[in-house]
C-alpha positions, 0 to 999 in steps of 0.5 A: 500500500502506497503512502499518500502525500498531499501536495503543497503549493505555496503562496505568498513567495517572494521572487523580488525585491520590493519596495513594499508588499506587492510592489516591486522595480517592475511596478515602479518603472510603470507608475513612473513612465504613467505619472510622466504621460499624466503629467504631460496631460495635466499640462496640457489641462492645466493651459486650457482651464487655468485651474490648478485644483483640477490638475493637482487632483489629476495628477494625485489620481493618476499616481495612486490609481497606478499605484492601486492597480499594479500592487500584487496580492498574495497570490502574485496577481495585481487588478491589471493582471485581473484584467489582461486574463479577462480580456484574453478568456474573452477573446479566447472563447469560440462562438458556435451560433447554428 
């Protein structure tokens, strides 16, 4: 009789550095070529409303909003990733219409 072993699968390994739980040099690099494209925007808005509350507000949403979106759970998957694989199921799927 043969001695079952259960298998185990670890979560939560650290594979990278990171600057703070589930955001690494990959995620920062990404917020930081999106806060530069966002701050390209938020000049551009900034020459047609003259508003400095709204660009400041802009500017803070785009960062943290990136920063939300690219931070990593526990299982390795940040709400981006979520996302990429929705899309790719979606598009993976055959439609069989008779």
């Amino acid at each position: 009789m043969a001695i079952e072993k259960p298998l185990y699968i670890p979560q939560g390994l650290k594979l990278r550095a990171e600057i703070f739980n589930g955001f690494a040099k990959e995620e920062l690099i990404k917020t930081i070529i999106v806060t530069l494209v966002a701050g390209a925007i938020d000049a551009l808005l900034f020459l047609f409303t003259q508003n400095t509350v709204i660009t400041v507000v802009f500017m803070l949403v785009a960062v943290s909003g990136t920063v939300l979106m690219l931070t990593k759970d526990n299982n390795n998957i940040s709400v981006v990733d979520q996302v990429g694989f929705l899309i790719k199921f979606r598009f993976g799927q055959k439609k069989y219409r008779y």
